[in-house]
Structure formats: structure tokens, C-alpha cells
N, C-alpha and C positions, 0 to 999 in steps of 0.2 A: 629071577630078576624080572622087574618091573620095564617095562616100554608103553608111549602110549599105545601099542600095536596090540599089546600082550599084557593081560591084568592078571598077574597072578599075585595069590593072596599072600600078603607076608606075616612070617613066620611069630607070633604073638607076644613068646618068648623073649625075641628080639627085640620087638617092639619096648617090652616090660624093662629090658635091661638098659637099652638107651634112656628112657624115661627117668627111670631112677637116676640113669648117670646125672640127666641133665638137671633133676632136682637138684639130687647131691652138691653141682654145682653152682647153681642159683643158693646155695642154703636155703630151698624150699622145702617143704612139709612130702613124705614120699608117697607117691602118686597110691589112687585107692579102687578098687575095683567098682565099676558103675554103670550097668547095662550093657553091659559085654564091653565096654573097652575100660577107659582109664581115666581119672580124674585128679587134674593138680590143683589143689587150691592156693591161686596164685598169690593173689593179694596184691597187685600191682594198682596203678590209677588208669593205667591203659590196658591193664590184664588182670580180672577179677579170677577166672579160671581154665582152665582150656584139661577139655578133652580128647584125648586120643583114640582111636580106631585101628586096630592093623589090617582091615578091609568097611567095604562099605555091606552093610547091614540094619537091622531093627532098631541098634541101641541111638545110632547117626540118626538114622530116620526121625526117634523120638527128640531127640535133642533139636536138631535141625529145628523141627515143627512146635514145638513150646518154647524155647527162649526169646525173648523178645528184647533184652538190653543188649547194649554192646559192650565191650570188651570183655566177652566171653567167644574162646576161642574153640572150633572144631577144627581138629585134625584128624587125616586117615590116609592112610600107605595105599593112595589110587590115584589114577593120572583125574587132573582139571575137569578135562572132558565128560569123565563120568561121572564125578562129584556135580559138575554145576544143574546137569537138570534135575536132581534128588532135591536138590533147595531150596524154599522158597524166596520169593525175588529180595526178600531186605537180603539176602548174608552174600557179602562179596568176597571172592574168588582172590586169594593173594598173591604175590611173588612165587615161582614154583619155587618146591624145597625136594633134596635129594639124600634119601636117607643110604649110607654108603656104609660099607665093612673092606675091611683089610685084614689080613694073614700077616704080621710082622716080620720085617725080615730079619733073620737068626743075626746079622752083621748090617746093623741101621748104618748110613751113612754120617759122617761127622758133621759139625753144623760150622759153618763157612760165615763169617758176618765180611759186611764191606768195613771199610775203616774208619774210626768212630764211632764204632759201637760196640757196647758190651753186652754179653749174654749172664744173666742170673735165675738159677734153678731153687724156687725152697719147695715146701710142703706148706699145703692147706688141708684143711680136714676132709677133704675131699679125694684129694691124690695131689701128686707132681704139679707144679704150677713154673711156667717160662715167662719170663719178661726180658725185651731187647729194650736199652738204654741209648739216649744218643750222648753225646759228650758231656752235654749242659744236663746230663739228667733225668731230661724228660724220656714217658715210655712212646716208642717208637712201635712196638709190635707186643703183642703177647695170647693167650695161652692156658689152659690146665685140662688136667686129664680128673679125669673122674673114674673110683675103680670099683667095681660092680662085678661080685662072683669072679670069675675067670675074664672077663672083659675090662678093655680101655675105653672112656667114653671119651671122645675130644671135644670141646667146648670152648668157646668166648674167642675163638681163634681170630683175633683182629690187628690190624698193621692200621696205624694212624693215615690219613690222606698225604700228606705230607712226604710219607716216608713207604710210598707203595712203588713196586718194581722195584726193587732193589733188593728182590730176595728175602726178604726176611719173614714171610708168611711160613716159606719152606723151611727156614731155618728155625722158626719156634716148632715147627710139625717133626721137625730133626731130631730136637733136642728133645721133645715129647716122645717121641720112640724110642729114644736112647732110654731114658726114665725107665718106660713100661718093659724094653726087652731085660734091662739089667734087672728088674721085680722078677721073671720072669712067665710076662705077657704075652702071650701070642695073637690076639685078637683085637685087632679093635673096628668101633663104630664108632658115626656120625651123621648131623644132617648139613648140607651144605647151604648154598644160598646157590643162584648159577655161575657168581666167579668165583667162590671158593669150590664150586666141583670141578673147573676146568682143573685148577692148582692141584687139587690132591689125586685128581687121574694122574697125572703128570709125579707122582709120588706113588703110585699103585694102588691107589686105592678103586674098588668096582662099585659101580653102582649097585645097590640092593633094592630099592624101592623106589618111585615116584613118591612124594610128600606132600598132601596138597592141606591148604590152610584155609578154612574161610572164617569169615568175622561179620556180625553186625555193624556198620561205620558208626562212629559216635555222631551227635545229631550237627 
């Protein structure tokens, strides 16, 4: 486990498997090997590519130091601190991110909605996919897993503004367990933002890495 106290390097494998997840469910192109880490070609208007790292190294260093547009993203499994003096002053330092794994539990808890709301499970080509309904319809919270080898990836897990605290972040992260243990899943990953790692501590899931993000701003 990763602390800013403590930089231990994380495990690459891991690194590669969330990746893919997260292609998977972007329906993006699956990441490709590129100076010792990883490269998604995004194709976004605010994310042309982003590269990943499961430590800070030569391949960062060369990237860091040649690209010159923005929305090209570096990422790499090390706390803030040590990423920002490696870079030179254009690429800024973003949001932390928390790349986390969980052990599933053999008996997932049932998922619990308030009232006036409905729960719907289908499949995407990706994996398992949850969406919460309010009465009129609209999506309130949702959700999908992405499955990769022996792993669950969690992804796009978002609750509308509207309709936050009232449980239902936990409840799409419920019914995603329920999915992956009945496949039978044991593992999963993710990366969080910092209020969704409070939520899934609170669901057992452990920190695995610090995630740090930097970017060139657009002009």
C-alpha cells in the first residue's frame, strides 16, 4: 500500500488490468505498451491520450519532457509530492486519485433503495451494468463493472447531485457485487476520486495506491 509516507511501487499487472477495465468501459481502443508504462489512445476533445505508469521512472520522465499540448494526460501509482518536482512547470498537478482493490465478500449485502426508486441490472459488452430510476424515470445513480481476466473493474459509478446522500452510490456498488460474486468474482478494483474513497472504505474496500494525474491546462 501506497501513503504519502511510504512510496511503494505498485504492482504493474494491476496497474494493466484496471486499465484495460477502464478502456473496456469507455469502449476505448485497449491500452498499448509505451516506454515502460501504458498508452490509451483517447480521442476525446478534452483527452486526446493519457498515459499511465505504475511508478515514477525514465518512460514519465520522457513524456513529461516532450509533449507540449494539452489534453494529453500523464498518470502514475505515486503520491503528488513526488510527481510535481519531476515536471516541468506547464503540466498541473490534478484532483488526487485512489487506485483501491477489494476481496468480495463470499455473501454481498442486498441493495436497500429509498422509496421511489427502482433498481435495473442488464449487460454491456463490457460486464454487469446498474442504473437507479426515480419515479418519473430519470437516472438517479448508476454504475458498470468491467471484467478483465479474474478481476472486477468498477467504473462510471456516479449518483446525480440531486439525489446524493441517500444511499444509493452504495446501493449501485451492492448490486455490482452481487453481479460479480454470482459470475463468480472475487477480486475487484478501482480508482476513486476523494468522496468516492470515503464511500467504498465504508463498503471494504483498501486503499492500494495513491493515483496522481497531471495535464497541460488548455490555453
Amino acid at each position: 500500500m501506497t501513503t504519502e509516507e511510504t512510496y511503494e511501487q505498485a504492482d504493474p499487472q494491476i496497474v494493466e488490468t484496471w486499465l484495460k477495465g477502464w478502456s473496456l468501459a469507455r469502449e476505448l481502443p485497449p491500452p498499448i505498451a509505451d516506454h515502460g508504462g501504458l498508452r490509451v489512445d483517447v480521442g476525446w476533445p478534452d483527452q486526446q491520450k493519457r498515459y499511465v505508469f505504475s511508478a515514477l521512472g525514465p518512460g514519465l520522465f520522457h513524456f513529461a519532457n516532450t509533449i507540449f499540448q494539452p489534453a494529453v494526460f500523464l498518470k502514475v501509482c505515486a503520491p503528488a509530492s513526488l510527481v510535481r518536482p519531476v515536471l516541468p512547470p506547464r503540466w498541473e498537478i490534478q484532483r488526487p486519485g485512489f487506485m483501491m482493490t477489494c476481496s468480495l465478500p463470499v455473501h454481498p449485502p442486498g441493495v436497500r433503495l429509498p422509496e421511489g426508486y427502482t433498481l435495473t441490472v442488464t449487460t454491456t459488452s463490457a460486464g454487469p451494468a446498474a442504473t437507479i430510476y426515480t419515479a418519473d424515470g430519470e437516472t438517479a445513480a448508476s454504475g458498470l463493472l468491467a471484467i478483465v481476466d479474474d478481476y472486477t473493474i468498477y467504473d462510471r459509478i456516479a449518483t446525480t447531485p440531486a439525489h446524493q446522500r441517500r444511499g444509493l452510490g452504495s446501493a449501485v456498488m451492492n448490486a455490482l457485487t452481487m453481479e460479480a460474486v454470482s459470475r463468480g468474482f472475487k477480486k475487484g478494483i478501482l480508482v476513486a476520486t476523494p468522496a468516492g474513497k470515503a464511500l467504498y472504505e465504508t463498503l471494504g474496500w483498501k486503499l492500494y495506491s495513491l493515483y496522481t494525474t497531471a495535464v497541460i491546462p488548455q490555453p
